[in-house]
C-alpha positions in Angstrom: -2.2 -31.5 -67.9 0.3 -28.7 -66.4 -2.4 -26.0 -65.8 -4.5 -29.3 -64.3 -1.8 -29.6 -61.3 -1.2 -25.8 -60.7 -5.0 -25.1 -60.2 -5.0 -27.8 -57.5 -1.7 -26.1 -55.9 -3.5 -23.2 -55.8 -7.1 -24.4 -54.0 -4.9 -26.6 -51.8 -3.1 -23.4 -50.5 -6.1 -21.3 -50.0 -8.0 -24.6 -48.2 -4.8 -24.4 -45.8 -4.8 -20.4 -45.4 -8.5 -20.2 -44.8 -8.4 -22.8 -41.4 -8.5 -20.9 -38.3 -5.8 -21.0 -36.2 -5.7 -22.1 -32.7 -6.5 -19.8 -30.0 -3.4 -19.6 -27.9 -3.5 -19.5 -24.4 -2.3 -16.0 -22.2 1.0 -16.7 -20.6 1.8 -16.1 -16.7 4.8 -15.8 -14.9 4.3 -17.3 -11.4 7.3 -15.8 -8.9 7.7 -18.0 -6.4 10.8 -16.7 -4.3 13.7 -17.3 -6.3 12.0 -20.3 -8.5 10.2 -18.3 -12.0 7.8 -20.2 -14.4 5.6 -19.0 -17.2 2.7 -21.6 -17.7 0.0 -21.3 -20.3 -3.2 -20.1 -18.1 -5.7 -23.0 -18.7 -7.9 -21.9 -16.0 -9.9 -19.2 -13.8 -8.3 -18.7 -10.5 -4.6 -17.6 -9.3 -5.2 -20.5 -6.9 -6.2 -23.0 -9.6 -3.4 -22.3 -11.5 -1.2 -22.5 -8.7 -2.9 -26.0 -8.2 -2.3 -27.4 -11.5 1.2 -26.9 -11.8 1.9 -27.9 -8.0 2.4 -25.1 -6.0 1.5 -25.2 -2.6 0.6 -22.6 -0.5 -1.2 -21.9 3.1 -3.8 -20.1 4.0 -1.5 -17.2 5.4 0.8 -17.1 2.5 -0.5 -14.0 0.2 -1.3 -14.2 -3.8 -0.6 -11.1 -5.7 -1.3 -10.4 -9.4 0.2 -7.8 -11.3 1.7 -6.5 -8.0 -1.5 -6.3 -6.0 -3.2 -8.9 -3.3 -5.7 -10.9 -4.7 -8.3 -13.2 -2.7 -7.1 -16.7 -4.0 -10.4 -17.4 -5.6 -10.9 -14.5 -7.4 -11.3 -14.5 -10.9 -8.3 -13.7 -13.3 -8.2 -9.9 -14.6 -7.7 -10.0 -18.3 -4.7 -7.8 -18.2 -3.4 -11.1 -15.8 0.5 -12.0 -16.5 1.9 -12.6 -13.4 1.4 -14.2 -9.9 3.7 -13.7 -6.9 3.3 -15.8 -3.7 4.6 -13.9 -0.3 5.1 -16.8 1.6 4.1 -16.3 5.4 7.3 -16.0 8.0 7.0 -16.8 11.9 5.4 -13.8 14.1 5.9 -14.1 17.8 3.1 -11.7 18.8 3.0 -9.9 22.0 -0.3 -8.8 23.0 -0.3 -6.8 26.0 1.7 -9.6 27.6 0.2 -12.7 25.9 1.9 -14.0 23.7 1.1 -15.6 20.5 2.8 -17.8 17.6 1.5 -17.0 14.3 2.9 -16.6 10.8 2.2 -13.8 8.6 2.8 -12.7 5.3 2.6 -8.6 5.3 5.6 -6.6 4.6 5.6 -4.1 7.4 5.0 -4.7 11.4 2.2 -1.8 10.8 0.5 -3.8 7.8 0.4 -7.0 10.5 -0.9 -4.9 13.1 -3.6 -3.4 10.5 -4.4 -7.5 10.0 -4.5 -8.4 13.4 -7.3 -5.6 13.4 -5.8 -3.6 15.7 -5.5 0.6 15.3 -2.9 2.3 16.6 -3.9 5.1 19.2 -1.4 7.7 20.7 0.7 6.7 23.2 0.6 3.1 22.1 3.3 1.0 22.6 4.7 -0.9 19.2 8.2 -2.8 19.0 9.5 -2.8 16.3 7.9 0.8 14.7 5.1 0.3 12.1 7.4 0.9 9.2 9.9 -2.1 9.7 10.3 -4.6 7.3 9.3 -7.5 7.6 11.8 -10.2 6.2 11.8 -13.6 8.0 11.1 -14.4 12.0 9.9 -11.2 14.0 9.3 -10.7 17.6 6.4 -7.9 17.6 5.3 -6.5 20.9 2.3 -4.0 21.5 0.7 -2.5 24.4 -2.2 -0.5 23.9 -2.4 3.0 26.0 -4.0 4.0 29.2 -5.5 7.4 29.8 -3.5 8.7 32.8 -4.5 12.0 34.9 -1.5 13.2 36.9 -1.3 15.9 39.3 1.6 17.4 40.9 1.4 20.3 43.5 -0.9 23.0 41.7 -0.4 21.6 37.7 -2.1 18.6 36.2 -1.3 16.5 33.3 -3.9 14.1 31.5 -2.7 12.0 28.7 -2.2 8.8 27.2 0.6 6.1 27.9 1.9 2.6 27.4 4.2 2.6 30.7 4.3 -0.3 32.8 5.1 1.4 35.6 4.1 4.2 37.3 7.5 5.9 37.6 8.2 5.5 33.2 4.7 7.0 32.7 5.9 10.1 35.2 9.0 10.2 32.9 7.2 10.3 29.5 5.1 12.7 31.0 8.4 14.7 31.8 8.2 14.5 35.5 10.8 13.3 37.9 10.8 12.2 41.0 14.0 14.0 43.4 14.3 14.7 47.1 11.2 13.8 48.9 8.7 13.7 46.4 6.9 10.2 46.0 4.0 8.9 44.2 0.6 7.5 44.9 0.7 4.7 43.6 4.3 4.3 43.8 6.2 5.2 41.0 7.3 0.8 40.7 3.6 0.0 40.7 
């Protein structure tokens, strides 16, 4: 009767070790700020899975994976592990003296310019410079250049210039204005 029990023991075990196991499910960190999760990725889409485990984002808010900006309903790379959400800060945009409010989520004032569809030219004017940070609230102010042709006594000067006065684009031009000299139009215009 013994060898009648072990020989059931034994197809028993090898029923058990033959059933396959369950698939599991790739893990993903999502980095939101300072709060850190790792969910099971049960679906397609960075913004799906953002989705089902209530995270909410805007539509200026930007979704990286692995490091790199994705479009939100894109599909997952295979090599997927983690999702980072920039959220978007407040931009008070200056645009040749209109202003906008706006909100943003690029990480220098030259990547929000890019954005805004806007190329830089020589002479442009952009405050803060291109490579700042952004961090939170930003004022950003740019004024596109002006070709200027300047001529003063026998020598002229043609170039470009973001002055808003006629005087400031004599001085980046390196020319001053002393004794009786004078401008048309004058150099407050």
């Amino acid at each position: 009767m013994r060898s009648i029990v072990v020989k059931t023991l034994i197809c028993a075990a090898l029923v058990v070790s033959c059933q396959p196991s369950s698939p599991s499910l790739p893990e993903v960190t999502i980095v939101d700020g300072e709060k850190i999760i790792t969910v099971e990725r049960t679906v397609d889409s960075p913004a799906a899975l953002l989705i089902s485990v209530g995270i909410p984002f805007s539509p200026e808010d930007m979704v990286l994976v692995n490091g790199k900006p994705v479009p939100r309903d894109s599909l997952f790379p295979n090599d997927a592990n983690t999702i980072q959400i920039r959220r978007a800060v407040p931009v008070k945009f200056i645009n040749d003296g209109v202003q906008a409010d706006m909100r943003s989520a690029a990480y220098t004032v030259g990547q929000f310019i890019d954005d805004a569809g806007i190329s830089l030219h020589e002479g442009d004017y952009l405050d803060p410079p291109p490579s700042t940070p952004i961090l939170g609230p930003i004022i950003i102010e740019y004024r596109p250049a002006s070709e200027i042709q300047i001529k003063a006594g026998n020598e002229s000067y043609s170039g470009f210039t973001s002055a808003e006065t006629v005087g400031l684009a004599l001085a980046q031009a390196g020319i001053s204005l002393q004794g009786l000299d004078y401008s048309i139009p004058a150099e407050s215009e």
